[in-house]
LUMMAR-313636 format. One line per 8 residues: number of its first residue (from 1); their letters; for each residue x, y, z of N, C-alpha, C. Coordinates in nm, 4 decimals. Layout:
BEGIN
NUM> a> X:Y:Z:X:Y:Z:X:Y:Z | ...
//
This chain:
BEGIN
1> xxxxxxxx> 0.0827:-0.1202:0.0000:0.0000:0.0000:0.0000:0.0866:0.1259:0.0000 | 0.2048:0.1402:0.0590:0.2839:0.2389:0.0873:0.3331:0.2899:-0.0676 | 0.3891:0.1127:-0.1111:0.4476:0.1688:-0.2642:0.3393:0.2380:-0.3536 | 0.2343:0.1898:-0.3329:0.1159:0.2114:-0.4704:0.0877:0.3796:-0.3963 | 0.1306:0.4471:-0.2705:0.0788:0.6057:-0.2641:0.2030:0.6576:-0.3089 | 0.3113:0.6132:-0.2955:0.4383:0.6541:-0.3250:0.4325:0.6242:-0.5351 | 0.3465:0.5807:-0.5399:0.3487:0.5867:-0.7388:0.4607:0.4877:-0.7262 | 0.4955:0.3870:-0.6586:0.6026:0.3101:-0.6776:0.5558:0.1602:-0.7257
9> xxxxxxxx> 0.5565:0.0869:-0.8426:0.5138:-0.0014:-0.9130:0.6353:-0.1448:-0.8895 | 0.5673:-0.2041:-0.8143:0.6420:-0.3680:-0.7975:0.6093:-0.4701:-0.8670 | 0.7110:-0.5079:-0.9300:0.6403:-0.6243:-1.0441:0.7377:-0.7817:-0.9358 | 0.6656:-0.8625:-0.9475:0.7177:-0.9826:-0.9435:0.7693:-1.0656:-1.0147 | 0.8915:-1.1035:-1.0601:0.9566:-1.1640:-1.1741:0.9435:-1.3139:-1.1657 | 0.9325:-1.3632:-1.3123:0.9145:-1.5248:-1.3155:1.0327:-1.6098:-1.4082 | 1.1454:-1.6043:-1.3645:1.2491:-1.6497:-1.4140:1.3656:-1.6406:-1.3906 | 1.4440:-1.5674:-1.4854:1.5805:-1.5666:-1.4419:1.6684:-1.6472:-1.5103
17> xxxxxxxx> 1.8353:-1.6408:-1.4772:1.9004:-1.7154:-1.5256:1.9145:-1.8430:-1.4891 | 1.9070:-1.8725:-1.4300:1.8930:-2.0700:-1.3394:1.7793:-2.1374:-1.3418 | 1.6932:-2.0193:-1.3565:1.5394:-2.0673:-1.4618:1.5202:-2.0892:-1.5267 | 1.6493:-2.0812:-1.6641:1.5901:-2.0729:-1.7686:1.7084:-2.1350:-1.8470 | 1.8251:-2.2187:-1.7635:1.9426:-2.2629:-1.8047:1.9418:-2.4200:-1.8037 | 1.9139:-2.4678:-1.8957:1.9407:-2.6370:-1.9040:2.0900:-2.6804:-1.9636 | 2.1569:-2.7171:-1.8754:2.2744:-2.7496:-1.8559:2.3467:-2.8203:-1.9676 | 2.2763:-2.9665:-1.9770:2.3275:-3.0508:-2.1226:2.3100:-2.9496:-2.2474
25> xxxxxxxx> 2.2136:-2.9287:-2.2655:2.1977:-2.8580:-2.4243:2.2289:-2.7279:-2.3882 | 2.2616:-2.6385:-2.3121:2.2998:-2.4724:-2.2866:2.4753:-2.5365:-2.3549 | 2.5685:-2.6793:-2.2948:2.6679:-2.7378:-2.3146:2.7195:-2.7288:-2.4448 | 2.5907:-2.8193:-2.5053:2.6320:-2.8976:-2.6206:2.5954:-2.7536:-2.7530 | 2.4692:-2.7092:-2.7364:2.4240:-2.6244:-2.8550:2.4411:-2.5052:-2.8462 | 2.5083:-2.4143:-2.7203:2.5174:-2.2706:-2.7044:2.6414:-2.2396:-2.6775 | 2.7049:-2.3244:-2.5918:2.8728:-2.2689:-2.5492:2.9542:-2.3628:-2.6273 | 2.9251:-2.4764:-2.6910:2.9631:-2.5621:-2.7539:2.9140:-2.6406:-2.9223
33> xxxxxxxx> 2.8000:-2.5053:-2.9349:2.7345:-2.5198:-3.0369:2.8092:-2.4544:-3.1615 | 2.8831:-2.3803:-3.1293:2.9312:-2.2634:-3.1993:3.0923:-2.2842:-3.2497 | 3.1542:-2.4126:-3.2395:3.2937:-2.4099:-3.2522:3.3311:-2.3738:-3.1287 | 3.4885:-2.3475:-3.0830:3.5725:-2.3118:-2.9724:3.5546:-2.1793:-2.9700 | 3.4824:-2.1174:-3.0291:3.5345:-1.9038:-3.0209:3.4021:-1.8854:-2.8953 | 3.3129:-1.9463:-2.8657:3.1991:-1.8795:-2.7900:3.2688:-1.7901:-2.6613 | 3.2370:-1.7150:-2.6179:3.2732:-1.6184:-2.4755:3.2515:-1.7489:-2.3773 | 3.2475:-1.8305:-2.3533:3.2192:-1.9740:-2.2599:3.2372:-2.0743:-2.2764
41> xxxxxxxx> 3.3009:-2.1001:-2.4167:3.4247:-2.2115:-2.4369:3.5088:-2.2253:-2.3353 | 3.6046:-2.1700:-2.2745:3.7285:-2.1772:-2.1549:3.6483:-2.2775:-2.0729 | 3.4987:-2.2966:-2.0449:3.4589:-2.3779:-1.9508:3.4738:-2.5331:-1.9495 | 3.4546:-2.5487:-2.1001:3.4679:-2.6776:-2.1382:3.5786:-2.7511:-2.1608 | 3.6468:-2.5883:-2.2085:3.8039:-2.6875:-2.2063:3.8608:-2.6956:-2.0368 | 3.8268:-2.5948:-1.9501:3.8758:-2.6019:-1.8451:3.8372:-2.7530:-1.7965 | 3.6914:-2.7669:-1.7509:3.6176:-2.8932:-1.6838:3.6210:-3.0136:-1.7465 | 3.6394:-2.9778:-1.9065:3.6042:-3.1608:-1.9810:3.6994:-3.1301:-2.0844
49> xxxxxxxx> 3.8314:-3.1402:-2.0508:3.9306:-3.0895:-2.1593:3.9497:-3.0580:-2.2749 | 3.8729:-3.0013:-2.3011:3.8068:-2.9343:-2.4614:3.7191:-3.0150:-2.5427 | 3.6681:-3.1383:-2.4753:3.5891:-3.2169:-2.5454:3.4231:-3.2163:-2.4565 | 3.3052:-3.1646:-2.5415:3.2185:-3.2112:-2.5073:3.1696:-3.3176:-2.4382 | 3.1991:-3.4127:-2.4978:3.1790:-3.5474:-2.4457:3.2143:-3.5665:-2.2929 | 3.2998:-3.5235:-2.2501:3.3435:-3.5384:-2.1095:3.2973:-3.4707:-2.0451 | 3.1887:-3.3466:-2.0604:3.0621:-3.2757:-2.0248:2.9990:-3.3529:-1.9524 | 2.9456:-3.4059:-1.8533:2.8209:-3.5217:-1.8382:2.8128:-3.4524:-1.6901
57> xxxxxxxx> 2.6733:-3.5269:-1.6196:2.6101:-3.4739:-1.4866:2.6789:-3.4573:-1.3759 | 2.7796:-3.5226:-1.3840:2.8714:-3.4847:-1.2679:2.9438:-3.4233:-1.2637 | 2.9492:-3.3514:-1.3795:3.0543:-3.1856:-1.4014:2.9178:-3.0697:-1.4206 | 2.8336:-3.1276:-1.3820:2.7369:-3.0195:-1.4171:2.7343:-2.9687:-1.6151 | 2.7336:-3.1282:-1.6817:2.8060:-3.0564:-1.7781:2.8483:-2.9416:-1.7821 | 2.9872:-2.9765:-1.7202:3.1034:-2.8439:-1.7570:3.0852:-2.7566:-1.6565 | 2.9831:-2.7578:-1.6021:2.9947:-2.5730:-1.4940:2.9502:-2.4807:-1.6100 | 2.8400:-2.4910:-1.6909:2.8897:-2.3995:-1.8256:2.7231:-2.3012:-1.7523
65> xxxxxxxx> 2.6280:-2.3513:-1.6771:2.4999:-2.2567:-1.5862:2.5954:-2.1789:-1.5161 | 2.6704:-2.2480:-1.4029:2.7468:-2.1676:-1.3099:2.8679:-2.2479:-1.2619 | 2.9529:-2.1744:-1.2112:3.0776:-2.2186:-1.1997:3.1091:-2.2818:-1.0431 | 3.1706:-2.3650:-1.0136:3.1753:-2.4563:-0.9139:3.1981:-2.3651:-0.7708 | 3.2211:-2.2650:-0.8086:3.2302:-2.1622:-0.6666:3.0959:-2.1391:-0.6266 | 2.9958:-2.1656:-0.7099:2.8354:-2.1327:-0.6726:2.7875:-2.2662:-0.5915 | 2.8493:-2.3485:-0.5863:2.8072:-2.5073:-0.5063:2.6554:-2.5170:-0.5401 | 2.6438:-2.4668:-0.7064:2.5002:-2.5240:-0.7301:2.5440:-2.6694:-0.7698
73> xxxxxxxx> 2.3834:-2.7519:-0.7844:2.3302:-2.8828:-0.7973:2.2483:-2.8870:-0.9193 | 2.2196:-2.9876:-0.9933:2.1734:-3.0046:-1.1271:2.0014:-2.9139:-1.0634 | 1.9722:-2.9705:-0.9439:1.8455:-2.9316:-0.8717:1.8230:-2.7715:-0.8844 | 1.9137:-2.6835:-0.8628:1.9018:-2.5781:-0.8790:1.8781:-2.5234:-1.0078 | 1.8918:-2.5851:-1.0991:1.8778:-2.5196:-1.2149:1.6819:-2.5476:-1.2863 | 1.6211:-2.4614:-1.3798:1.4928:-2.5283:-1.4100:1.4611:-2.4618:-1.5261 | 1.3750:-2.4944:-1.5990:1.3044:-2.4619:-1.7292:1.1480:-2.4550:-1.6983 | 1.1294:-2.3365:-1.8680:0.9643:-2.2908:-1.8159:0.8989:-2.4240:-1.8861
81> xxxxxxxx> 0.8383:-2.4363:-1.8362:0.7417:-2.6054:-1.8743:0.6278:-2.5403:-1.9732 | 0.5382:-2.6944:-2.0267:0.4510:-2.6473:-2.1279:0.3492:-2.7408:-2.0815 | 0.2851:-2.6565:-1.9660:0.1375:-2.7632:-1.9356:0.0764:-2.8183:-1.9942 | 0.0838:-2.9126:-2.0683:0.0123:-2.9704:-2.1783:-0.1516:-2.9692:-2.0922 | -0.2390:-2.9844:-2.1951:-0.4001:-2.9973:-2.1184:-0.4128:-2.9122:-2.0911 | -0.3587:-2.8094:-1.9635:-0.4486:-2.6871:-1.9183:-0.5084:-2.6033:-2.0071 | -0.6541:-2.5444:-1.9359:-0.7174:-2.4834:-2.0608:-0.6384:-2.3722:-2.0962 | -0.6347:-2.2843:-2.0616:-0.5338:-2.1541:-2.0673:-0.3967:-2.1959:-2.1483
89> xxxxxxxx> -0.3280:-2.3286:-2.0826:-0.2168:-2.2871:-2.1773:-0.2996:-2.3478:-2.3442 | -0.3737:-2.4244:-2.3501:-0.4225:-2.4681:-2.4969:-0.4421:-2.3403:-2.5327 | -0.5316:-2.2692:-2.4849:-0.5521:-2.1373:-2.5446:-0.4676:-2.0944:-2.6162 | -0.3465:-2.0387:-2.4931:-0.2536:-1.9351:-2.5706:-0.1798:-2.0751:-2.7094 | -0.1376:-2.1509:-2.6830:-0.1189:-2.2646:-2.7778:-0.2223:-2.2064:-2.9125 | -0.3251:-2.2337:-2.9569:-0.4332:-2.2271:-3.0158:-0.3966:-2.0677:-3.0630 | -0.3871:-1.9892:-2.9773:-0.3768:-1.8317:-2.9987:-0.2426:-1.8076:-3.0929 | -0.1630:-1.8800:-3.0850:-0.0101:-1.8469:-3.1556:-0.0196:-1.9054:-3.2966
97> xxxxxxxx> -0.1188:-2.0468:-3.2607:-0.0784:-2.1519:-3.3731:-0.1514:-2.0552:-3.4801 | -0.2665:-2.0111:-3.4657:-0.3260:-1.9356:-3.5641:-0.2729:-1.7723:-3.6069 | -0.1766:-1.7583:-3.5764:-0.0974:-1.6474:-3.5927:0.0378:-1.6579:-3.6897 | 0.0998:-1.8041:-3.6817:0.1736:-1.8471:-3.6901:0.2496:-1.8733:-3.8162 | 0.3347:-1.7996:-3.9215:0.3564:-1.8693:-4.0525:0.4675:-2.0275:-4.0239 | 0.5168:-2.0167:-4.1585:0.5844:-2.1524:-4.1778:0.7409:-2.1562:-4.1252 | 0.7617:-2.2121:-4.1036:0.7527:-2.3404:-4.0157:0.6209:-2.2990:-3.8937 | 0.5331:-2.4440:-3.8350:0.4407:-2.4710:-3.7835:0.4887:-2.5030:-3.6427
105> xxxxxxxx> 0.4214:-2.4444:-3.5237:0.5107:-2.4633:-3.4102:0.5132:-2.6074:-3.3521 | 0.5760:-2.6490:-3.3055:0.5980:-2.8199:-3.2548:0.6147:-2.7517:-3.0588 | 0.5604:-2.8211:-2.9816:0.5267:-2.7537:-2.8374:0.6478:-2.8043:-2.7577 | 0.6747:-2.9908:-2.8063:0.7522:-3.0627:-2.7747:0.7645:-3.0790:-2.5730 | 0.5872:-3.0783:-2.5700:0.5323:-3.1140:-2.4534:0.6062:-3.2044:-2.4159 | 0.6982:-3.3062:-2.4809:0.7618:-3.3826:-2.4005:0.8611:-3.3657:-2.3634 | 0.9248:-3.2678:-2.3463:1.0611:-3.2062:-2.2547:0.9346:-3.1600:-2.1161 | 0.9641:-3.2262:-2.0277:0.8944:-3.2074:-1.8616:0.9940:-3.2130:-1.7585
113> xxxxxxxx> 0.9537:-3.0844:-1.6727:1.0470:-3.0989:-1.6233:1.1001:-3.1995:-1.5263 | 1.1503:-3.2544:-1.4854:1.2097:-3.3019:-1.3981:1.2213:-3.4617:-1.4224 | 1.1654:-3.4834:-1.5427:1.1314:-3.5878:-1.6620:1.2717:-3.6276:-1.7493 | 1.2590:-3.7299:-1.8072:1.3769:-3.7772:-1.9232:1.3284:-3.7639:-2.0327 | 1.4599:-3.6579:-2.1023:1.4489:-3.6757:-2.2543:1.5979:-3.7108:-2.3317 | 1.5756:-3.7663:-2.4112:1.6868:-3.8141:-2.5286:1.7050:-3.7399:-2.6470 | 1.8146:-3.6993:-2.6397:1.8475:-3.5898:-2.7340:1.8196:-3.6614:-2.8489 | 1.7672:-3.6314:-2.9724:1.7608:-3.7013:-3.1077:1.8737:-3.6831:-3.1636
121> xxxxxxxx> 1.9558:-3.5979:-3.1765:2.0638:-3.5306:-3.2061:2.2243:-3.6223:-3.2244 | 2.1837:-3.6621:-3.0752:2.2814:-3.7259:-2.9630:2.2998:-3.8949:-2.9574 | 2.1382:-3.9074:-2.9393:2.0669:-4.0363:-2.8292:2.1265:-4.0380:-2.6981 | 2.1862:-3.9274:-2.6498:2.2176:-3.9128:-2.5121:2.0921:-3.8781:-2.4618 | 2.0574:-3.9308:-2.3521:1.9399:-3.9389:-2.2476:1.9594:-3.8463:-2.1082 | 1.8878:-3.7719:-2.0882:1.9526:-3.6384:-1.9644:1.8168:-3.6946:-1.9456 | 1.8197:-3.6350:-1.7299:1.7367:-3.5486:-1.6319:1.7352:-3.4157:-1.6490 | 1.6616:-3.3629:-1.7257:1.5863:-3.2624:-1.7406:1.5608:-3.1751:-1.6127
129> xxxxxxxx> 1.6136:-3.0144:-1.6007:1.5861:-2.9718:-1.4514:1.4646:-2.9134:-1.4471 | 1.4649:-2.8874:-1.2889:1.3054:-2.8317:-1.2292:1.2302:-2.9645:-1.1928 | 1.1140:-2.9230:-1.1433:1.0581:-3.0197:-1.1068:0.9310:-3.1084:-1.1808 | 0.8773:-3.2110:-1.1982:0.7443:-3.2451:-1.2384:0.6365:-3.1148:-1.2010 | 0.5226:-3.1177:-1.2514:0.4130:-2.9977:-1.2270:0.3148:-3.1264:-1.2124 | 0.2572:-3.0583:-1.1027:0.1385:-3.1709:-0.9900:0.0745:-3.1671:-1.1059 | -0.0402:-3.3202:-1.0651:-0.1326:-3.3204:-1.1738:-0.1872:-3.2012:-1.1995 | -0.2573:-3.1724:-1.2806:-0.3580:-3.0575:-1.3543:-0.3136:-2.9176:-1.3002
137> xxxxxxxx> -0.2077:-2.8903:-1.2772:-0.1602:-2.7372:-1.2449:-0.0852:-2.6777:-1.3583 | -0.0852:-2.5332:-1.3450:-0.0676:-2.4689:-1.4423:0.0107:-2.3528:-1.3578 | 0.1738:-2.3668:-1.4029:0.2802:-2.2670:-1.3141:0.2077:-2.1179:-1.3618 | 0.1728:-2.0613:-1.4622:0.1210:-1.9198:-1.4930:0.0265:-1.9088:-1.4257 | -0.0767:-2.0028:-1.4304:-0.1902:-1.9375:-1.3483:-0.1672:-1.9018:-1.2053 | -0.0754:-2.0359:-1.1594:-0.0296:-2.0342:-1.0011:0.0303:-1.8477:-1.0008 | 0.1251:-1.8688:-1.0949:0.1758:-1.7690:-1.0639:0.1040:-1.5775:-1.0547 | 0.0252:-1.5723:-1.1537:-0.0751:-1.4727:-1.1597:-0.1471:-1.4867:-1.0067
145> xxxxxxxx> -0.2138:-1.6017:-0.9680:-0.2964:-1.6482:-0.8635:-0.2101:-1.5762:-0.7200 | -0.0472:-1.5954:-0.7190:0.0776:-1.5003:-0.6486:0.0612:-1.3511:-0.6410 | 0.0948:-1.3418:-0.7735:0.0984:-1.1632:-0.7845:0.0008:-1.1212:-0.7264 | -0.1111:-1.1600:-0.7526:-0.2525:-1.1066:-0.7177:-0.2566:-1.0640:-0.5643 | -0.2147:-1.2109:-0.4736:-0.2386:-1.2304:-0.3242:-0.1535:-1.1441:-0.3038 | 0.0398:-1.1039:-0.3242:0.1012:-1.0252:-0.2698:0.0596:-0.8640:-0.2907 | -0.0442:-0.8160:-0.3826:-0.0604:-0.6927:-0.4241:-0.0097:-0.6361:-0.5117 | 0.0946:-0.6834:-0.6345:0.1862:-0.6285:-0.6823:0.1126:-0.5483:-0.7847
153> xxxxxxxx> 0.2199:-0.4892:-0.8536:0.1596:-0.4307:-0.9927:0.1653:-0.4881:-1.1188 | 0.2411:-0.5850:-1.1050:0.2515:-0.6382:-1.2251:0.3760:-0.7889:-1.2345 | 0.3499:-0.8203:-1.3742:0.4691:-0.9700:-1.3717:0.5488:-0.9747:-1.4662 | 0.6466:-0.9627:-1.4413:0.7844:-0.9406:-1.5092:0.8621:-1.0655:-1.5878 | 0.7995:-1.1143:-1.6960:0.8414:-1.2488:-1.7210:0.9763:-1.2271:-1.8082 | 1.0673:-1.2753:-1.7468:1.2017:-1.3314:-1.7327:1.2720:-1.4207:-1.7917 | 1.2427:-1.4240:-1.9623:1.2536:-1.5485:-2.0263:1.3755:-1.5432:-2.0696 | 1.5118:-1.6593:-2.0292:1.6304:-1.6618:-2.0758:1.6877:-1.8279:-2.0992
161> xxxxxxxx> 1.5972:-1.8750:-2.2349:1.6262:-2.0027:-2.2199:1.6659:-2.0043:-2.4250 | 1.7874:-1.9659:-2.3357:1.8881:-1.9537:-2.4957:1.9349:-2.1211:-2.5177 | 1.9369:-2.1790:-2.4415:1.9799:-2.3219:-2.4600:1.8074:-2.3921:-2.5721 | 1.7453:-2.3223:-2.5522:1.5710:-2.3700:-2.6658:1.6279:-2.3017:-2.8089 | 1.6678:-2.2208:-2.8020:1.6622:-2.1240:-2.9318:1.7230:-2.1835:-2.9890 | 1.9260:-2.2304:-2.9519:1.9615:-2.2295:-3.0292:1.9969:-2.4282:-3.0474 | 1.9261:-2.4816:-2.9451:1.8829:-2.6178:-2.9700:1.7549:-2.6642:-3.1179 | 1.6941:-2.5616:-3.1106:1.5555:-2.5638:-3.2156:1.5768:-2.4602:-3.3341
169> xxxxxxxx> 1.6929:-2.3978:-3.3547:1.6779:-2.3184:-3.4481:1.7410:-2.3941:-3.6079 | 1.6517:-2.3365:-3.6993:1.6744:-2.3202:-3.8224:1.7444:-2.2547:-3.9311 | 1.8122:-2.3109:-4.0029:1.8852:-2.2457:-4.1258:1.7967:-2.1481:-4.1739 | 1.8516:-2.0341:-4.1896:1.7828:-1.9113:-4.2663:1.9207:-1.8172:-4.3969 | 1.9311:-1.8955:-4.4688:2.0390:-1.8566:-4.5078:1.9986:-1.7371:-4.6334 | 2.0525:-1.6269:-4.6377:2.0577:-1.4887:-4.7260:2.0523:-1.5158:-4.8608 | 1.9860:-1.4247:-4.8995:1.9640:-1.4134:-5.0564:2.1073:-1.4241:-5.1270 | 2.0949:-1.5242:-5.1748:2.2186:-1.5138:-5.2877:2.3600:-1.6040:-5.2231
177> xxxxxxxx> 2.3041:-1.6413:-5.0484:2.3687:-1.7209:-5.0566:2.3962:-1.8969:-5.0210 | 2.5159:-1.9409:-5.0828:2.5403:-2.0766:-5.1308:2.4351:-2.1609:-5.0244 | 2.3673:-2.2795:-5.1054:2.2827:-2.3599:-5.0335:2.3504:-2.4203:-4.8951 | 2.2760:-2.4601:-4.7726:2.3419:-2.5297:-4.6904:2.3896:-2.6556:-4.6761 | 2.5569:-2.6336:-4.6235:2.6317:-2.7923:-4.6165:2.6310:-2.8155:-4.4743 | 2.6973:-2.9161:-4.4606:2.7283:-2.9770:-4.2853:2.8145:-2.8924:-4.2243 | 2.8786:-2.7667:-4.2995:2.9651:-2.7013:-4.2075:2.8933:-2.5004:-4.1873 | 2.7223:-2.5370:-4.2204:2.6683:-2.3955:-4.2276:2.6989:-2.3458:-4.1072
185> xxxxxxxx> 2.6993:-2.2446:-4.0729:2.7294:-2.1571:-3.9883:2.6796:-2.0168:-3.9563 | 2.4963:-1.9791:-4.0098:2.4327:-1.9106:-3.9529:2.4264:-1.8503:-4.1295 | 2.3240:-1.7451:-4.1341:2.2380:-1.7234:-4.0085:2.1312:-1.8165:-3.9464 | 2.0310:-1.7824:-3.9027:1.9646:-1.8763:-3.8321:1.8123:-1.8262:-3.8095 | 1.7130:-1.8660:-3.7889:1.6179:-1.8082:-3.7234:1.5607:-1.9012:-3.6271 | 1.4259:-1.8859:-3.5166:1.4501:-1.9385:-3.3894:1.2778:-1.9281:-3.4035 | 1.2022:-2.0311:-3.4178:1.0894:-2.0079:-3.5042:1.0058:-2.0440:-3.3498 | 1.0851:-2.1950:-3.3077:1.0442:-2.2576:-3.1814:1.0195:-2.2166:-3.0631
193> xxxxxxxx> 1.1351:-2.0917:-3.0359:1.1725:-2.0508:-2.9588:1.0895:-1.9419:-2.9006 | 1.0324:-1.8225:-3.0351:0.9849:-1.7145:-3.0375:0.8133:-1.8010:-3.0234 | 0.7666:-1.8934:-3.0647:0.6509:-1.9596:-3.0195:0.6426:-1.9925:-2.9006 | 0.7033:-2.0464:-2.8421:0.7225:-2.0748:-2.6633:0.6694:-1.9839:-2.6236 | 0.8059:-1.8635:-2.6195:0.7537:-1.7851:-2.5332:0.6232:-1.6474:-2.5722 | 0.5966:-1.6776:-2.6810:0.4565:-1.6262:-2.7327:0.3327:-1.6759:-2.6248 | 0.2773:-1.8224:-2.6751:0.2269:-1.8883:-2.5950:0.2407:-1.8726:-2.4427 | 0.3691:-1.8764:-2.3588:0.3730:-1.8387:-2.2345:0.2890:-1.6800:-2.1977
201> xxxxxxxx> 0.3506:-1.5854:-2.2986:0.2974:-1.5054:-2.2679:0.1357:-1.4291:-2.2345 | 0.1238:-1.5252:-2.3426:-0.0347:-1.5489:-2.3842:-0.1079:-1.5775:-2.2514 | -0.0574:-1.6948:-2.2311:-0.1006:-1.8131:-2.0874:-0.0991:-1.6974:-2.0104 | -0.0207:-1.6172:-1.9585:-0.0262:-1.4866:-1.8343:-0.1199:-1.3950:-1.9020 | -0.1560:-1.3542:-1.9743:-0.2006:-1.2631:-2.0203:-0.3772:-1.3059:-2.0079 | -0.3871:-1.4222:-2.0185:-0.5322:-1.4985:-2.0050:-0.5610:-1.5121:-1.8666 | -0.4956:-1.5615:-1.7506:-0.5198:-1.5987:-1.6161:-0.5105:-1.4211:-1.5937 | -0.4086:-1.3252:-1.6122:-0.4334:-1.1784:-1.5742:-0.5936:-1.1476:-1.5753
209> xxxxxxxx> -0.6491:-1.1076:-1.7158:-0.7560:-1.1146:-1.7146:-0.8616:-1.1552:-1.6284 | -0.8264:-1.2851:-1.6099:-0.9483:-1.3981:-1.5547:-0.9149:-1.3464:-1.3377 | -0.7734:-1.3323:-1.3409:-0.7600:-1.3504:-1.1822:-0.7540:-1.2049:-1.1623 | -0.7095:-1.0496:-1.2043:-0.6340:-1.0116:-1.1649:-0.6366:-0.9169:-1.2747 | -0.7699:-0.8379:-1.3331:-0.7215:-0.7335:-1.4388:-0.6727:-0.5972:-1.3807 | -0.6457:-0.5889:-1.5136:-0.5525:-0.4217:-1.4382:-0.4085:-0.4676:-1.3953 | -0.3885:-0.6115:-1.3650:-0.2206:-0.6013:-1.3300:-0.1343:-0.6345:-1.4874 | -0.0451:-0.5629:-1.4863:0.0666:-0.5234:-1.5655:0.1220:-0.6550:-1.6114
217> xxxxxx> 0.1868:-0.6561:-1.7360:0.2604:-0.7795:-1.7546:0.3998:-0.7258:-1.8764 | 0.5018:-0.7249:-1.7948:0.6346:-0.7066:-1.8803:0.6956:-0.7971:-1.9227 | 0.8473:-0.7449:-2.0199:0.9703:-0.8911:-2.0177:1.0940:-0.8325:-1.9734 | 1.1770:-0.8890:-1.9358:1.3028:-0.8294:-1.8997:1.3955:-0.8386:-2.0492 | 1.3329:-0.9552:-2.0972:1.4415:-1.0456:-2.2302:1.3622:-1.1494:-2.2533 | 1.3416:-1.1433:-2.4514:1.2854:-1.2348:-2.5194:1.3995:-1.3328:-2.6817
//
């Protein structure tokens, strides 16, 4: 009450960097996706002597989320999930798909968190971070259902899950130039990525409404 006479606007944020950092593929497709030049190469050669492969769960592949002075745990780290079923998230789902040109979005409901997936890529098989989501719950609504009870002004969604983008992204290669070989090297576009968090946004933007109009909804980073 003090902030809202003071004109002072509190948003509650839903993410972050350890939110939004999946360890194996942040490894393999972002600091290691790119050749040896990435700004976060040194990690891999430091922890798994310049070879990916020696990346695995007990180096945190690599320390490449955070570095071993943080005494984080695979546990600490999590991803934004894709409630499959809930009505709201179908919605915003439904709301994007019809917005949507070509390429057609794929939801790939089966990355859960706290669930196993197998890289197709790879056939390496990871624990996936964060946790399972209880039956029939929906983290946006929960979370709107939050903002609401603390009073805030608004929700600050926090999306930094560069390990999706550049795991799911596509050849977009320039007019005029040479078709793509096995050694392309950008540009790129991120078709998957920019659908996610469409849909997420959507999903808040629907429970706002429904729980909680009038509260605000930002991004820090999309």
């Amino acid at each position: 009450a003090r902030c809202k006479r003071a004109r002072v606007e509190v948003f509650l944020s839903m993410g972050g960097w350890n939110a939004g950092c999946n360890p194996y593929f942040y490894a393999r497709y972002s600091v290691g996706g790119y050749g040896t030049h990435t700004p976060n190469y040194w990690e891999i050669e430091q922890y798994g002597g310049g070879d990916l492969n020696n990346c695995v769960e007990s180096n945190q592949f690599c320390y490449v989320c955070e570095p071993p002075s943080e005494n984080t745990t695979l546990a600490s780290f999590d991803m934004f999930p894709t409630p499959a079923g809930h009505a709201t998230w179908e919605q915003a789902k439904a709301y994007v798909q019809g917005k949507s040109p070509s390429p057609a979005p794929e939801w790939h409901e089966d990355m859960v968190p706290g669930g196993k997936y197998t890289d197709s890529k790879t056939g390496i098989t990871v624990t996936l971070p964060g946790r399972p989501l209880a039956a029939g719950r929906n983290p946006y609504q929960d979370f709107v259902q939050l903002a609401k009870e603390l009073g805030v002004s608004g929700i600050d969604l926090d999306y930094e899950e560069m390990w999706h983008a550049d795991y799911f992204k596509v050849e977009a290669p320039m007019k005029g130039q040479k078709p793509a070989t096995g050694d392309y090297k950008g540009p790129w576009k991120l078709p998957q990525t920019v659908y996610k968090y469409a849909a997420i946004a959507k999903d808040l933007q629907l429970n706002i409404a429904a729980i909680a109009p009038g509260m605000k909804l930002g991004t820090a980073s999309a």
